[in-house]
C-alpha positions in Angstrom: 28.1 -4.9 -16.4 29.8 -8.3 -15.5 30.2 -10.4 -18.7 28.3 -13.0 -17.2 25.4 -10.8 -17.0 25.2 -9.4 -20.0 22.6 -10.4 -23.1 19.9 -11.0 -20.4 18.5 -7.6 -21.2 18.9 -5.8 -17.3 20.1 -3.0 -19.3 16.9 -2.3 -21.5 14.9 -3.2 -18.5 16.7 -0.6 -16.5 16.2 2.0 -19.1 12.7 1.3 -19.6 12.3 1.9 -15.7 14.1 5.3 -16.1 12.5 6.4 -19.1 8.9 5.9 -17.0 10.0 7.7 -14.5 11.4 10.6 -16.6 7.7 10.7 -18.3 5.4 10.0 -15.8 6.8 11.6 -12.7 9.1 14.2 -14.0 7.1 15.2 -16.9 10.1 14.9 -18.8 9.8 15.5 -22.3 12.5 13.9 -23.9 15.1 11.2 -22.8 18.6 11.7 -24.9 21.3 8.4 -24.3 24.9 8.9 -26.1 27.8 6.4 -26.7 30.5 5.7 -28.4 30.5 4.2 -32.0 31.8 0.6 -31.1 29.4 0.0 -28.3 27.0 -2.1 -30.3 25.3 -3.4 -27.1 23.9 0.1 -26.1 23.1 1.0 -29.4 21.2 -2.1 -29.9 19.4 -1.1 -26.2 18.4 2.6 -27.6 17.1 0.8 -30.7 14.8 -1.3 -28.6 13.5 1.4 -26.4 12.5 2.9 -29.5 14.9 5.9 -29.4 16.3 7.5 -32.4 19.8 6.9 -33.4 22.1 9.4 -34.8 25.2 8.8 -35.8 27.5 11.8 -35.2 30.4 11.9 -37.8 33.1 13.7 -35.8 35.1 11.3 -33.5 35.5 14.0 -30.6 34.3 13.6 -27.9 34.0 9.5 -28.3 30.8 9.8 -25.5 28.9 12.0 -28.4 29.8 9.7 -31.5 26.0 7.8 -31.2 23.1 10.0 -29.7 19.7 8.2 -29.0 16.5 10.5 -28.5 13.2 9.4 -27.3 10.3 12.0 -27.1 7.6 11.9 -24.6 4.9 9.2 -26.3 2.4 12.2 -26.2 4.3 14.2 -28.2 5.0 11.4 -31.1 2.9 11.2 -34.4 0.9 8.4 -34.1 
């Protein structure tokens, strides 16, 4: 994303419209996001979709080093 665009929250927004999509019309039953350890931004973004972060402690590959998982909201204790 352009820097000029960024901190307005499009990308939360656009992975709130996927994660829907994944649930509702897929029937999806989980949605998985990964990065790398110094993208703050998108970990910040999985923290507010309500994913769970883990923190992977090998540095290979550097896409894998931050894993966010987000069960379908049926299958999450209430």
């Amino acid at each position: 994303m352009l820097p000029a665009h960024q901190g307005n929250g499009y990308a939360a927004e656009a992975a709130q419209v996927i994660i829907d999509v994944v649930f509702t019309r897929l029937q999806g039953q989980r949605v998985v996001a990964t990065t790398e350890h110094a993208n703050l931004r998108s970990q910040r973004v999985m923290h507010k979709l309500g994913m769970h972060i883990l923190k992977n402690t090998s540095q290979e590959p550097p896409w894998f080093e931050v894993v966010g998982i987000l069960g379908h909201p049926d299958s999450r204790p209430a």
